[in-house]
N, C-alpha and C positions, 0 to 999 in steps of 0.2 A: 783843590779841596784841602792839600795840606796845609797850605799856608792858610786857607779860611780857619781851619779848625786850631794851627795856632796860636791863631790872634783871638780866636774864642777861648782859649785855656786860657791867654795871657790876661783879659778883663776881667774874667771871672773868679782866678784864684788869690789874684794880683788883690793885697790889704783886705783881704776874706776875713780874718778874724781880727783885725785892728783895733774896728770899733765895737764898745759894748754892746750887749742888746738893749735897744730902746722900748722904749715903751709904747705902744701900749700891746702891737701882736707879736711884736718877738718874744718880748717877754713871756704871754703867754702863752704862745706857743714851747716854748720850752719849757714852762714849767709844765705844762700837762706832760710831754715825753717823760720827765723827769720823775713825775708822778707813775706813770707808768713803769717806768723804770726800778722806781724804790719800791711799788708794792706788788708788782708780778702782774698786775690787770693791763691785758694791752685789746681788753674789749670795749669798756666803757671808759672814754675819756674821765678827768676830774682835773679840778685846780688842786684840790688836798686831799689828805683822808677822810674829808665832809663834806666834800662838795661838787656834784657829779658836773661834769661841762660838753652837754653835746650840742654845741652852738654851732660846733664844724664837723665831718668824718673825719673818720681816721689818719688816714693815708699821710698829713702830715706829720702828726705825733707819732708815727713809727716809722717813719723816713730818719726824724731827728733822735728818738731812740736807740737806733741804731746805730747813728753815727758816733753817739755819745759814747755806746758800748764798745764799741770798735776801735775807736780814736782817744777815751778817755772824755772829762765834763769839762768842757773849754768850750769858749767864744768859736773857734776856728771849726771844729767841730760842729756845731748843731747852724753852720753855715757852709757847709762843706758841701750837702747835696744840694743846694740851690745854685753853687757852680756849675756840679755836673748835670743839673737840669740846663742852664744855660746853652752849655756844650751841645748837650744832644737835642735841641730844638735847634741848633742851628746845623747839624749835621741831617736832623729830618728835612729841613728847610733847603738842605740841597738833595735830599733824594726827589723832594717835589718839584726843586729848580728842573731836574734832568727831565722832567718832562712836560714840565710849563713855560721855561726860560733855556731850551734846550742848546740855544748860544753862549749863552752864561749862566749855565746851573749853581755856579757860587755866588753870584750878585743879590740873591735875596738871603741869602745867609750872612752876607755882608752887611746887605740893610740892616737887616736885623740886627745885629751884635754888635753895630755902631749904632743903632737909634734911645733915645735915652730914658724910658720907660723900661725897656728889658733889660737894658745895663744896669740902671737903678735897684730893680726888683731882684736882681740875683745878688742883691746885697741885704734881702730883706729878708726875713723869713715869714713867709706868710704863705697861703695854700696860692696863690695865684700865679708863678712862676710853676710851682710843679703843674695847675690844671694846666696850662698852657703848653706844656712837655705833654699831658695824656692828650691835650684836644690835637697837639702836631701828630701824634704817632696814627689818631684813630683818622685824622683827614690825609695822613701820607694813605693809609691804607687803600683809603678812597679814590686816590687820586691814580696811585698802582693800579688798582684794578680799573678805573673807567679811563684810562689816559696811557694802556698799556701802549707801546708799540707799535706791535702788529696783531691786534685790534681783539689777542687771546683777554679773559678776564678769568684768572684764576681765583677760586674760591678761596684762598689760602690767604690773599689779601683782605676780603672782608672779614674774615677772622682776627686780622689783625685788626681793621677799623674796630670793631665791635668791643673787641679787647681793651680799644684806647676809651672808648665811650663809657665803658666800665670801670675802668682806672678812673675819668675825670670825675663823674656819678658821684665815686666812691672819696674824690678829695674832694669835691663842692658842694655835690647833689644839683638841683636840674640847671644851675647855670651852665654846667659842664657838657650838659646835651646842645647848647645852644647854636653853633653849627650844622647842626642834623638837621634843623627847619632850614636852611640854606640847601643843603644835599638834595632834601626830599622835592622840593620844588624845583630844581636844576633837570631831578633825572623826570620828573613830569613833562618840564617842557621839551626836551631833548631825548628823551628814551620813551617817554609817553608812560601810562602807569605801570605798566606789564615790566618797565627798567625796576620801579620800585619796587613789584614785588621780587627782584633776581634780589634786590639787596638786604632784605631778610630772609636768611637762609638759617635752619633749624642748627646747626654749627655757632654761626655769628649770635644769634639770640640767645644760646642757652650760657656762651662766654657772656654777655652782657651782664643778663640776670645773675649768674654767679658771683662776677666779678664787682657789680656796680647793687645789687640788693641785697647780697646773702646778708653784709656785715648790719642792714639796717631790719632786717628782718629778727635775724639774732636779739636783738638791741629791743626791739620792742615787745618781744614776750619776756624780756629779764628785766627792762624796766617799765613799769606802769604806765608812766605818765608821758614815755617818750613817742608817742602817735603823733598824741596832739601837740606836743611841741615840735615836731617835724612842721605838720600841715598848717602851724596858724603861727607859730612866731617866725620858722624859718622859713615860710615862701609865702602866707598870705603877707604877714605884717610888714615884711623886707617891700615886699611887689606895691602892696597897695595902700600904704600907712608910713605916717613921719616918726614912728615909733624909736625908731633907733636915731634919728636927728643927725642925718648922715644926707645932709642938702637936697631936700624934698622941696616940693613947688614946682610949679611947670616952667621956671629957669632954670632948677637947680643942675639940670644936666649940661645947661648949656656953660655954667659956670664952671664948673669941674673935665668933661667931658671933652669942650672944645680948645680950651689950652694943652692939653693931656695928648690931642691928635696935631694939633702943628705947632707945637714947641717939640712933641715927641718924634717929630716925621724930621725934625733939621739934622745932617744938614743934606738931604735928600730934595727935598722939592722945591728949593729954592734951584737947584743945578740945570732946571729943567721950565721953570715958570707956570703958571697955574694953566694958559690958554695952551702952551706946549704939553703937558700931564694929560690936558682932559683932551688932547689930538688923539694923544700917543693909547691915552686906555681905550679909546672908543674902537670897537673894532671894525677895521675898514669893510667898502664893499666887496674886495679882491680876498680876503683876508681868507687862512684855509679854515676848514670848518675846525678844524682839532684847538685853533687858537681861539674864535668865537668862541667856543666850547668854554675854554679855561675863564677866558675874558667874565662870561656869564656867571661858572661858579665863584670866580672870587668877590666879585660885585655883592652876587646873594647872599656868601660867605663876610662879607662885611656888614653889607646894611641891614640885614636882617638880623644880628644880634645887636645892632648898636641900634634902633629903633626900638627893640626891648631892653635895653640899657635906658635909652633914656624915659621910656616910661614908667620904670620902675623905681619907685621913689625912696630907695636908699640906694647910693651914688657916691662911688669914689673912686679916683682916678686907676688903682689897682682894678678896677672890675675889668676895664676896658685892654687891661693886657694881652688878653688871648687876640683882641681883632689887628694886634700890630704881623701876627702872620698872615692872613692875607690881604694885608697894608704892603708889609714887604715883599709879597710877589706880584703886586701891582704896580710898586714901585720902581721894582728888579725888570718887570716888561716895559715903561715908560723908558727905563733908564738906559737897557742893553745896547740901545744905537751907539747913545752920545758918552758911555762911560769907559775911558781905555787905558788902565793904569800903566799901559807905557809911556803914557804923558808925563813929564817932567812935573808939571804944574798938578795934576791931577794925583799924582802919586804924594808929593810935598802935602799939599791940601790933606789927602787922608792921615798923612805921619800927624800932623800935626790937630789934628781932628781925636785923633788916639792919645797923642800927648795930654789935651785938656780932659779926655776922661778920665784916665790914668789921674791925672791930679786933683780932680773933683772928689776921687774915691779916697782917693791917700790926705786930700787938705780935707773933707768931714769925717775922718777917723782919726786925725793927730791933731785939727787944731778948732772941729767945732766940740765946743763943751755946755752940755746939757744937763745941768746936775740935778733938774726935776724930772728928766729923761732917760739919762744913761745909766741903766740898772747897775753895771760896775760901778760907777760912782756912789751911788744909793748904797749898795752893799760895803763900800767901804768906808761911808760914813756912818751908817748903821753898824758894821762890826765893830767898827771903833767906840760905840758906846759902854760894850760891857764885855766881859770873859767870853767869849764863843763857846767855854763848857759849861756856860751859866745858864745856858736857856737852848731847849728845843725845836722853837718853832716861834717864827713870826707873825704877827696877827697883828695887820690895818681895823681899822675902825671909822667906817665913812660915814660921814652924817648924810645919809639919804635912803630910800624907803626902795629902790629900782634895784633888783641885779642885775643889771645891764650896768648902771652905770659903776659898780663896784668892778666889773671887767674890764671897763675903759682907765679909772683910777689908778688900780694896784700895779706897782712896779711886778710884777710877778717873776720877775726875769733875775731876782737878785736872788734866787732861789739855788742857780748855776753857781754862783759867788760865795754863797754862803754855808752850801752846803746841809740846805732845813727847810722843810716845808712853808711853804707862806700861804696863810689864811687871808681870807676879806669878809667883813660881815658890813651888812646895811644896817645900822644902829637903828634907824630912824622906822622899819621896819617893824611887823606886829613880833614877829620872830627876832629882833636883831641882839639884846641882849642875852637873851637863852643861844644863838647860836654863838655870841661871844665866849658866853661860859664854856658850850661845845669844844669851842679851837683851840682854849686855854686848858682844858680836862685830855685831848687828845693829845696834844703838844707837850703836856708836864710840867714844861715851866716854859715861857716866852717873852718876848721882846713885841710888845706891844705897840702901836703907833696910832696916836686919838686926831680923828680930823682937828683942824684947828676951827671948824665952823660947831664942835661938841663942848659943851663943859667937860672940862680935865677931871678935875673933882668928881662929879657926880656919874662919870665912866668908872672912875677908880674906883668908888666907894660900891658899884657893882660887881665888879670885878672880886673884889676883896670875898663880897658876902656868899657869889656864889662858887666860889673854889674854897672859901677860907685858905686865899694864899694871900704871901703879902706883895703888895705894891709899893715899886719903889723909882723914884723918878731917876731918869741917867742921863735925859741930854733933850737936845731939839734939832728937829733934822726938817728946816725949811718951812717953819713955823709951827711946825706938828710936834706935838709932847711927844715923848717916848719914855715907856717904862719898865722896867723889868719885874715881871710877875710869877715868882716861885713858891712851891709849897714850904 
């Protein structure tokens, strides 16, 4: 386990803050912490002082808050917890080994932390890494109590499960339940309904509900409107609508979805062959009941979220990171025979397996350059426009009528950089010039940025009339005007 857990500190921390945040959810995600941060609310997410944002729960924006306060407003910082989530999903991932892969309880924590979907993501900041750390701790729970030993099942584990189930709720809302339809049918076939009810205990339930609804119940008696944005943008429209244009179609999962499962499984099931994997997962006739058991849950534990992944028609390769843990304890039971890193050959192979991730992370933070992407780069050619004590607050101006797509657009992340609120208004919008005026009245004076698909002129000359400040042109940043707008 020590050596697991070193080579997990060693990916994870190893070129953490190197690279900028990119665009378009690191961005903002830090800037809502940051927002949180500057103006004391850490109840109600917002991009700005105008602009509320409950697209996601919490749990992100005050992980990265945190850290910011802690650590200081740096890169390395508000990437900092998605190492230590790394870490501890691969340390859950052997408390579950000790009793699913009880020969090699480190081998799926190894899967794991060499597979290249979780490697990736602990370089990202987005909620999907941390749900994956809540859905490890609430299915270690699970696994504690039904796979104990000698065959005690202390209550004290399903408190934990229940806890984890609350945590994920609370960073995703219901994708984060989505192993629990795996659980629930497991303990049906195998414990009969009477297991189910043992696994709702008035304990376990009431951590859930506190843990995974208080903060959303809060939220919708302070704000109006936030019900129905829960129930029809964030889980009908995501489930059943191409609204967010995030590869809908009844291919679209196979497009996204199935490169994401075996480019992400190498370099594990090539070691093994696809007719050797599906020997080794099936469980024999001889086979003890305790390993059928596991065999069953992790099966259920996979296809049953990834069947509702792919019918759900907003689809992107992040969705699917939570099903790489019980990938990796499937992989970790195919693999226990034939894997024995006192092989010469076998031990070489992994050195050099860690070598090329190790350089993947260090060559796309020092030598890929994105300068419509890399919020550091954004901010540093944006500060370079004018005085930094000349203006308060930055304000995009997108030519389109959706806010949705103003969330995808704005670099939000140059926020960390710059040290100043960043606004986005949909121009095109019934609202979008009055909330320009808005971002410019709040801000005081700002560094303006006009789509290039807007007339220049006939922005400024709004601008002008409804601040009476003056406009003034300071540069172009990747074919976008920019102007400086003070009283």
């Amino acid at each position: 386990m020590l050596w697991l857990m070193l080579l997990a500190m060693l990916l994870a921390f190893a070129f953490q803050g190197s690279r900028g945040l990119w665009n378009t959810d690191e961005g903002r995600y830090v800037d809502g912490a940051l927002q949180m941060v500057d103006s004391g609310n850490y109840l109600v997410p917002a991009y700005s002082p105008i602009e509320v944002n409950l697209s996601k729960p919490p749990v992100t924006y005050w992980v990265i808050a945190t850290a910011v306060k802690w650590l200081g407003r740096n890169t390395w910082a508000t990437r900092l917890p998605w190492a230590f989530a790394f870490v501890a999903t691969v340390w859950l991932l052997y408390g579950m080994g000790l009793r699913l892969v009880p020969d090699k309880p480190w081998l799926p924590g190894l899967v794991y932390v060499l597979s290249l979907p979780p490697f990736i993501a602990a370089n990202v900041v987005n909620p999907d890494t941390l749900l994956t750390l809540c859905e490890a701790l609430a299915m270690y729970g699970f696994v504690a109590w039904r796979f104990a030993p000698d065959g005690s099942r202390a209550r004290a584990w399903l408190a934990l499960m229940w806890s984890g189930w609350g945590l994920a709720f609370l960073t995703k809302g219901p994708p984060g339940l989505l192993p629990l339809l795996a659980v629930i049918p497991f303990l049906v076939v195998r414990d009969g309904w009477r297991g189910v009810g043992r696994l709702f205990t008035l304990s376990g339930v009431v951590l859930f509900l506190l843990a995974g609804f208080g903060w959303y119940a809060v939220v919708v008696l302070r704000v109006p409107w936030a019900l129905h944005y829960f129930l029809h943008y964030e889980i009908y429209d995501r489930i059943f609508t191409s609204v967010q244009h995030r590869n809908p179609g009844p291919w679209g999962w196979a497009l996204v979805y199935l490169p994401t499962l075996i480019l992400g499984t190498l370099p594990w099931w090539p070691a093994l062959g696809l007719a050797k994997l599906v020997r080794r997962w099936k469980p024999a006739a001889d086979e003890p009941p305790a390993r059928a058991d596991a065999s069953l849950l992790l099966w259920l534990w996979f296809a049953i979220p990834f069947v509702v992944f792919c019918l759900a028609q907003s689809r992107l390769p992040a969705y699917v990171l939570p099903l790489f843990l019980p990938l990796s304890l499937l992989l970790a039971r195919g693999l226990e025979r034939s894997l024995d890193l006192r092989k010469p050959f076998q031990r070489l192979g992994l050195v050099v397996w860690i070598i090329a991730l190790l350089a993947l992370k260090g060559g796309v933070a020092y030598a890929v350059k994105q300068p419509h992407r890399d919020n550091r780069l954004i901010a540093a050619r944006l500060g370079a426009m004018a005085d930094p004590h000349a203006y308060s607050g930055v304000v995009f101006i997108e030519a389109t009528d959706a806010g949705y797509s103003i969330e995808e657009r704005t670099p939000w992340g140059i926020r960390l950089y710059l040290d100043k609120p960043v606004y986005a208004v949909a121009w095109l919008a019934r609202t979008g010039p009055s909330q320009s005026c808005l971002a410019l009245r709040d801000s005081g004076s700002a560094l303006v940025v006009v789509d290039p698909g807007l007339d220049y002129q006939s922005v400024a000359r709004v601008l002008a009339q409804c601040t009476r400040a003056k406009v003034s042109a300071v540069g172009n940043w990747l074919g976008h005007p920019v102007a400086l707008v003070r009283p």
